[in-house]
Backbone as CSV, one residue per row, in Angstrom:
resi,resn,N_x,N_y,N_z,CA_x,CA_y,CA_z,C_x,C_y,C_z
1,UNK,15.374,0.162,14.849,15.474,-0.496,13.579,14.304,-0.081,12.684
2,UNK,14.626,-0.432,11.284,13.486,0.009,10.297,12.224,-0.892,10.665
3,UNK,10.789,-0.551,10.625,9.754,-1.116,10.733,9.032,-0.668,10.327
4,UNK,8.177,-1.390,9.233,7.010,-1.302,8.731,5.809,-1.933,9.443
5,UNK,4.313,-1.344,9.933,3.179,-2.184,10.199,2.056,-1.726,9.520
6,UNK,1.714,-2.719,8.702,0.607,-2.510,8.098,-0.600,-2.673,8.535
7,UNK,-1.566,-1.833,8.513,-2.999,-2.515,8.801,-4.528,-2.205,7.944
8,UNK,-5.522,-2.305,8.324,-6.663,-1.366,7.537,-7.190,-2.809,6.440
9,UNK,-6.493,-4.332,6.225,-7.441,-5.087,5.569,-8.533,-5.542,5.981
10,UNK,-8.886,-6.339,5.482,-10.127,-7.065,5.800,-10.642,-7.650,4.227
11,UNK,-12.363,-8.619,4.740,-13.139,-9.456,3.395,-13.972,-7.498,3.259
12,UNK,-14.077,-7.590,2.167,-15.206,-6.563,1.268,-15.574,-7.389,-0.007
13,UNK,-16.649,-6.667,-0.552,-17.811,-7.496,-1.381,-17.008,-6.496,-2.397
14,UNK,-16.851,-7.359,-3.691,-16.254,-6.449,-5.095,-17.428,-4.816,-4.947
15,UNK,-16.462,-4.123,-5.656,-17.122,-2.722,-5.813,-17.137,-1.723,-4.533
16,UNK,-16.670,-2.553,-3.284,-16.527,-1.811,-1.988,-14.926,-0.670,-1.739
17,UNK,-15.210,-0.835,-0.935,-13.560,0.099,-0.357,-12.664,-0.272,0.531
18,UNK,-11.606,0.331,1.169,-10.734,0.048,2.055,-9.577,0.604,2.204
19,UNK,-9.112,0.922,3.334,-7.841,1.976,3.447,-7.132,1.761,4.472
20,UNK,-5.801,1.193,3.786,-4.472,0.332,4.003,-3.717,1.843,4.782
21,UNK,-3.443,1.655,5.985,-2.509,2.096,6.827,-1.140,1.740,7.024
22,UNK,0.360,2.258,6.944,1.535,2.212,6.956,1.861,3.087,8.315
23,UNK,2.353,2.227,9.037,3.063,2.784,10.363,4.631,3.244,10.381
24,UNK,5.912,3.686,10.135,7.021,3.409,10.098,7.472,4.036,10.844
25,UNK,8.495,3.503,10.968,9.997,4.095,12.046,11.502,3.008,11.551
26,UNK,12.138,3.802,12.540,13.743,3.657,12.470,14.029,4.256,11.091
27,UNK,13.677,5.501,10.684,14.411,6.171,9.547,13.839,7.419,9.472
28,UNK,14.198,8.380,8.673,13.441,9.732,8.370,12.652,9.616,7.283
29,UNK,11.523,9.315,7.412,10.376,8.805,6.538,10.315,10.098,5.818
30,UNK,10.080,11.666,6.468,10.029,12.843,5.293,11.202,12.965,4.096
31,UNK,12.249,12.277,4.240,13.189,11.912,3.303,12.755,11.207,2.117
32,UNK,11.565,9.791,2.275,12.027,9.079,1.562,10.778,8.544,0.466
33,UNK,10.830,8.611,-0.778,9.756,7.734,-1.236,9.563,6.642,-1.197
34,UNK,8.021,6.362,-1.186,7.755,5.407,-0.111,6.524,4.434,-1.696
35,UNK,6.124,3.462,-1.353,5.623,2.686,-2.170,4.838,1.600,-1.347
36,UNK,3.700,0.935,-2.214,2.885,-0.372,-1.395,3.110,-1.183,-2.671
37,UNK,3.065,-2.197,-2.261,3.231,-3.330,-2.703,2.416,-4.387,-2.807
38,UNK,1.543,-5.516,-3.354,0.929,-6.274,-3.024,1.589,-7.874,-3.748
39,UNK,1.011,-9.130,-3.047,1.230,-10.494,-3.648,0.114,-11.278,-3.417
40,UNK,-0.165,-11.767,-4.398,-1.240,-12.846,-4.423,-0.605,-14.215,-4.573
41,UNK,-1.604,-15.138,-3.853,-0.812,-16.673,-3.888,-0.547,-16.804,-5.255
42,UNK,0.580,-17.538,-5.328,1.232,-18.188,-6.572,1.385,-16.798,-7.538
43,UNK,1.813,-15.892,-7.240,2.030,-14.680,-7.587,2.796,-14.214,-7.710
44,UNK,4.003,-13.078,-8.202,5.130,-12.666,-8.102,4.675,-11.471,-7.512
45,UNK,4.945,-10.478,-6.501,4.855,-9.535,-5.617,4.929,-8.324,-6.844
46,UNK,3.776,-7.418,-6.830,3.717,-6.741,-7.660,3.810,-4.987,-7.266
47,UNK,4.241,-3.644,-7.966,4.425,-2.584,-7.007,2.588,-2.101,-7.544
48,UNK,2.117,-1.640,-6.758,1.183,-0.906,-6.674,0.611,0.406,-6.672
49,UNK,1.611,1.188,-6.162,2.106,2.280,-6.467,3.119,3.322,-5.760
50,UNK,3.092,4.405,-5.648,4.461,4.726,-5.387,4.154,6.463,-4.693
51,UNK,4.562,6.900,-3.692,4.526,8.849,-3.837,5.637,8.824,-3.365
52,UNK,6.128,9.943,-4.146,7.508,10.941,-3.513,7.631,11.287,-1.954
53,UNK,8.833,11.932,-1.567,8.576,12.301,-0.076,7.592,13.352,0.325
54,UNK,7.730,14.114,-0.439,6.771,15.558,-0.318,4.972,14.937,-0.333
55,UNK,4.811,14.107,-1.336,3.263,13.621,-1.246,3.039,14.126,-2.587
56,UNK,3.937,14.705,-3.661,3.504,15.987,-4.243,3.649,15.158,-6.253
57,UNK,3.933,14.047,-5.657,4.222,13.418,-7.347,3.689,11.695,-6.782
58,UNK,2.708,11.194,-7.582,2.426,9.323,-7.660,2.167,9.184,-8.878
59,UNK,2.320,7.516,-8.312,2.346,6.817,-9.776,1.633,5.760,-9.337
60,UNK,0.668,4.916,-10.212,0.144,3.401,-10.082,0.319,2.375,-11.192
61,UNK,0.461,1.246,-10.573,0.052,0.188,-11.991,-1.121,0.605,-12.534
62,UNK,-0.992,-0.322,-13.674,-2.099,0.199,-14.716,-3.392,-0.785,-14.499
63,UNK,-3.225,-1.332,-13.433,-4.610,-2.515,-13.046,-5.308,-1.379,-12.052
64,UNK,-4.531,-0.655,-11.395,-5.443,0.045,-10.173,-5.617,1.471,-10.654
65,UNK,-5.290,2.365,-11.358,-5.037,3.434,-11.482,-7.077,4.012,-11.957
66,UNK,-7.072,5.102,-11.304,-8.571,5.482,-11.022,-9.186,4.944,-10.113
67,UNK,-8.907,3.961,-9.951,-9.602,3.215,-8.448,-8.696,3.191,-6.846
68,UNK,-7.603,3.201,-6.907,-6.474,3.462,-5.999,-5.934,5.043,-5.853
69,UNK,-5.548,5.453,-4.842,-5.048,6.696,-4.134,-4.029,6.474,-2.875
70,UNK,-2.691,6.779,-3.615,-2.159,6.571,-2.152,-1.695,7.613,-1.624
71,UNK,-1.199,8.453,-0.920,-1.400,9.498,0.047,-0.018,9.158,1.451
72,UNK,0.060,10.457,2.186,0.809,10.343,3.380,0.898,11.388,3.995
73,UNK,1.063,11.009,5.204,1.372,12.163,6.746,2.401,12.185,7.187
74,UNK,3.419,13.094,6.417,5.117,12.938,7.037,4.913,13.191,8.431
75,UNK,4.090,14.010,9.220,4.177,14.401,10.684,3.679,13.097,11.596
76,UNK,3.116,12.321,10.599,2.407,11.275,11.249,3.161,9.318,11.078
77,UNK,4.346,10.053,10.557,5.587,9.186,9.765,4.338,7.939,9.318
78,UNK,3.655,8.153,8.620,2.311,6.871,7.587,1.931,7.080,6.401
79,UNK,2.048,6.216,5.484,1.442,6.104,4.352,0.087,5.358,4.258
80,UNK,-0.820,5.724,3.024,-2.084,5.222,3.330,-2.418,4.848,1.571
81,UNK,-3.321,3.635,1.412,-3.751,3.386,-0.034,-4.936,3.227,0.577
82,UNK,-5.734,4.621,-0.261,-6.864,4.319,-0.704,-7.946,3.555,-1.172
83,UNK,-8.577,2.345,-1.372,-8.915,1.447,-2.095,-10.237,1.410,-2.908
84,UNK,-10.663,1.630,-4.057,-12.258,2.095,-4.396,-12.505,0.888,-5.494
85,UNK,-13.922,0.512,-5.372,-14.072,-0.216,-6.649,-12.987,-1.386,-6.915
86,UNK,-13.551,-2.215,-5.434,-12.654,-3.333,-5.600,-13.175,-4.498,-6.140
87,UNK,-11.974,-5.177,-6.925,-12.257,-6.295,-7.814,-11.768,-7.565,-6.851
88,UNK,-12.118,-8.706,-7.483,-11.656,-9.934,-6.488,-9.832,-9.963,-6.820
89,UNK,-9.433,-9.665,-8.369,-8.274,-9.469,-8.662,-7.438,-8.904,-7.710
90,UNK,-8.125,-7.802,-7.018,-7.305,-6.969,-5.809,-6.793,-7.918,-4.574
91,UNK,-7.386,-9.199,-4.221,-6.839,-9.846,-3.557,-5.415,-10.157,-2.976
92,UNK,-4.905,-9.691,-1.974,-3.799,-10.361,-1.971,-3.177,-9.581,-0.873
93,UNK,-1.858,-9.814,-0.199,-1.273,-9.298,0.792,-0.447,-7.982,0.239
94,UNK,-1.021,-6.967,1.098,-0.121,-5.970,1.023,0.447,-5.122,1.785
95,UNK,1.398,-4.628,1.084,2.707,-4.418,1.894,3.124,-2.789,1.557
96,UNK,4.167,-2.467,2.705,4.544,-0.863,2.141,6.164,-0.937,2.487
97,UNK,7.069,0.112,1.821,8.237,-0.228,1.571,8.832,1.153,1.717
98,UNK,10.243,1.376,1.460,11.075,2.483,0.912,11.190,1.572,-0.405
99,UNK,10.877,2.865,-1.394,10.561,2.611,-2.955,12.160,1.956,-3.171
100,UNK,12.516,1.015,-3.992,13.601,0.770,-4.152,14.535,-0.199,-3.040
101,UNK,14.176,-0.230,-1.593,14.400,-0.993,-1.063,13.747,-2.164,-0.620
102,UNK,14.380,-3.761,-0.489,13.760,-4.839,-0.580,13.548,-5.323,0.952
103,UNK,12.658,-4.438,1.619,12.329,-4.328,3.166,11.011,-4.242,3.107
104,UNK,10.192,-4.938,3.955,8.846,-5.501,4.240,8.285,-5.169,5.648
105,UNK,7.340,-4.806,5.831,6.308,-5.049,7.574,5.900,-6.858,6.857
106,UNK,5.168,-7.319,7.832,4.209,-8.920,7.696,3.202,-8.225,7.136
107,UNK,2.682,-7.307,6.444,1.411,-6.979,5.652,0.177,-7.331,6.063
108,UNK,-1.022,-6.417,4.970,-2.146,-6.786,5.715,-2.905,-7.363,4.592
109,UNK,-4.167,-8.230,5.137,-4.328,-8.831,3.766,-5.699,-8.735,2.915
110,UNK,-5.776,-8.331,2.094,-7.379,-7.874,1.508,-7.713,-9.393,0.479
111,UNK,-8.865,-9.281,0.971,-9.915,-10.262,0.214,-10.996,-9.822,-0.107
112,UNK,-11.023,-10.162,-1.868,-12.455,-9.372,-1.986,-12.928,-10.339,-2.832
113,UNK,-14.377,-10.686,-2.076,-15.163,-11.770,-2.169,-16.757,-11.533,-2.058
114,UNK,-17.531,-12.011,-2.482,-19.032,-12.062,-2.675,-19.392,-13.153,-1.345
């Protein structure tokens, strides 16, 4: 079956880093664009950003963009977000997907706190 596992959160102090790991299976991940996702409490689940299958085209919201990098290892069927110059705003659970489909891992969860 399809499965997502996320890992790589943790607390960091604003202005720090962190790098969100995507595990998948049950599909041909070099097929598919792939996307992370994040939600903060009382939040509506927001996309974060997005790469093609190849690795070779992304996109970000406009809250993370220069500070975020997301990246992937088709041989290694994983996607990865970068995290730089984190704000407390960045808070929140995140998640990785097939772009377009409404399928979830339990996510991992970043807190960024003083």
């Amino acid at each position: 079956q399809v499965q997502f596992v996320e890992s790589g959160g943790g607390l960091v102090q604003p202005g720090g880093s962190l790098r969100l790991s995507c595990a998948a299976s049950g599909f041909t991940f070099s097929s598919r664009t792939m996307s992370w996702y994040r939600q903060a409490p009382g939040k509506e689940r927001e996309l974060v950003a997005v790469i093609s299958s190849s690795g070779g085209s992304t996109t970000y919201a406009d809250s993370v963009k220069g500070r975020f990098t997301i990246s992937r290892d088709n041989a290694k069927n994983s996607v990865y977000l970068q995290m730089n110059s984190l704000k407390p705003d960045d808070t929140a659970m995140y998640y990785c997907s097939r772009y377009g489909v409404d399928f979830w891992g339990k996510g991992t969860l970043v807190t960024v706190s003083s």
